[in-house]
C-alpha positions in Angstrom: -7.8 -12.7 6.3 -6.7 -9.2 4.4 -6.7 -9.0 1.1 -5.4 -5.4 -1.1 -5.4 -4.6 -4.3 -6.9 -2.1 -6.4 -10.7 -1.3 -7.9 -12.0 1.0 -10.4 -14.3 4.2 -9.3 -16.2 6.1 -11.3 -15.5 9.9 -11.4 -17.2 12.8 -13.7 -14.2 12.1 -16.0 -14.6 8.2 -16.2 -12.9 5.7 -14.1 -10.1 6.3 -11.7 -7.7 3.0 -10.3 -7.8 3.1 -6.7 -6.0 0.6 -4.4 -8.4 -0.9 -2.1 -7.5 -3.5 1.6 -10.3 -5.5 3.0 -10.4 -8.0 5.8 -12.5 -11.1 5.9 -14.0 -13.7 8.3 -13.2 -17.1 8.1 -16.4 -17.7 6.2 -15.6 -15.1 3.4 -17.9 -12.7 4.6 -16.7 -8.8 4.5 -15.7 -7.3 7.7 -14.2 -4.1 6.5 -13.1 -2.3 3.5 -11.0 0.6 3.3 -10.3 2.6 0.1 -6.6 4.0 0.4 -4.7 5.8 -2.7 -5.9 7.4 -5.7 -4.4 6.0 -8.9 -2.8 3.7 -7.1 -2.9 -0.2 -6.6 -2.5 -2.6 -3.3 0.4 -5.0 -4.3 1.8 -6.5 -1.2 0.6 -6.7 2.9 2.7 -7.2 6.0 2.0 -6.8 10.0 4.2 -4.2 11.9 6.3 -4.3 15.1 3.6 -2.9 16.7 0.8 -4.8 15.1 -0.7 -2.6 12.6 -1.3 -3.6 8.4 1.4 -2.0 5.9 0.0 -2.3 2.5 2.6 -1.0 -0.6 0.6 0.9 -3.0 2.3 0.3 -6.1 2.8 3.5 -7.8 4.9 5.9 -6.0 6.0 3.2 -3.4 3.7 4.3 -1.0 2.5 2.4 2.3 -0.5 2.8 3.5 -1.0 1.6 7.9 -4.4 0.0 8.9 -5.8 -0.8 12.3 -6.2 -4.4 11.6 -9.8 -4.7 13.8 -11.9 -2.0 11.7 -9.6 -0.7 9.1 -8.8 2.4 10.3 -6.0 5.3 9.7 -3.1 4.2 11.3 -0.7 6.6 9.0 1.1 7.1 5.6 4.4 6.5 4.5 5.7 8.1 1.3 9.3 7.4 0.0 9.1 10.4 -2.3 8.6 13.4 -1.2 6.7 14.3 -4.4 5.0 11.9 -6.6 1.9 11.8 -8.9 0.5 8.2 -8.7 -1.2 8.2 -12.1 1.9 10.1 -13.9 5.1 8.0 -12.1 7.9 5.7 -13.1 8.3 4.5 -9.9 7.1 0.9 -9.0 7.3 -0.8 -6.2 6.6 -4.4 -6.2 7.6 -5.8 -2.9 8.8 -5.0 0.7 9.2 -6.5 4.2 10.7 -5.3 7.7 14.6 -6.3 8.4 15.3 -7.2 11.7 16.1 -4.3 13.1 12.6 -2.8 12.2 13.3 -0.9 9.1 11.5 -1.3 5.8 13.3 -2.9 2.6 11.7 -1.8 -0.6 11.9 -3.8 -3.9 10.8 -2.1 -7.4 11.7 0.1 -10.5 12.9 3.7 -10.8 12.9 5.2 -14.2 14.0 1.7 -16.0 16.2 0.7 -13.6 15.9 -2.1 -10.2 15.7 0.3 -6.7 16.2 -1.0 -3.6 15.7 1.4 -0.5 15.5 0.5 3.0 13.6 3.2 5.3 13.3 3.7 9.1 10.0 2.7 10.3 9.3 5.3 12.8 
C-alpha cells in the first residue's frame, strides 16, 4: 500500500509543510518513506505506463516519480516553469493518465477551474 500526503518539519524558523509518500506491508508496517517537496502537500497517487508512483504535490501542480520497491528518485514533473510552493495560487487537486499516456490535471489557477493535459515523456 502507498500512502502521500504531507507532514510538518521543523526548521530554525519554525515549521515547514512538506509533502511526504510512504509504502506499507500488508501488516501496516513501514517499508519506505520518502520526503518529496517543500511547502508542499501529497494529494493524489497513480502508477505509470512504465510502472513507476506519480504523486501530485498540491501546490504548484507538481508530480513527484517514485520507484515503487524502495522509494527512490524516479524524476520531477513541474507544469510551471516557475513556482514558489509556499507563495502560489495554483492548486491542483486531482490528475490521472488518458489513454494515450498523457497526464490530465484538475485544480485552481488564480480563482478560476484549470484543466491541463501534459505529455508524459
Amino acid at each position: 500500500m502507498y500512502v502521500g500526503g504531507n507532514t510538518e518539519v521543523s526548521t530554525k524558523d519554525g515549521t515547514l509543510n512538506n509533502s511526504f509518500m510512504a509504502s506499507l506491508t500488508l501488516s501496516g508496517s513501514l517499508k519506505w518513506k520518502t520526503y518529496r517537496e517543500n511547502s508542499n502537500s501529497g494529494s493524489s497517487l497513480i502508477f505509470n505506463d512504465i510502472g513507476n508512483i506519480m504523486m501530485l504535490n498540491r501546490n504548484c501542480f507538481v508530480i513527484s516519480l517514485l520507484n515503487p520497491a524502495d522509494g527512490t528518485d524516479a524524476g520531477t514533473k513541474r507544469m510551471f516553469s516557475v513556482c514558489v510552493s509556499d507563495n502560489t495560487d495554483a492548486f491542483g487537486s486531482d490528475f490521472d493518465l488518458t489513454y494515450d499516456k498523457n497526464i490530465l490535471l484538475a485544480g485552481k489557477l488564480g480563482g478560476s477551474f484549470y484543466v491541463a493535459l501534459k505529455a508524459s515523456q
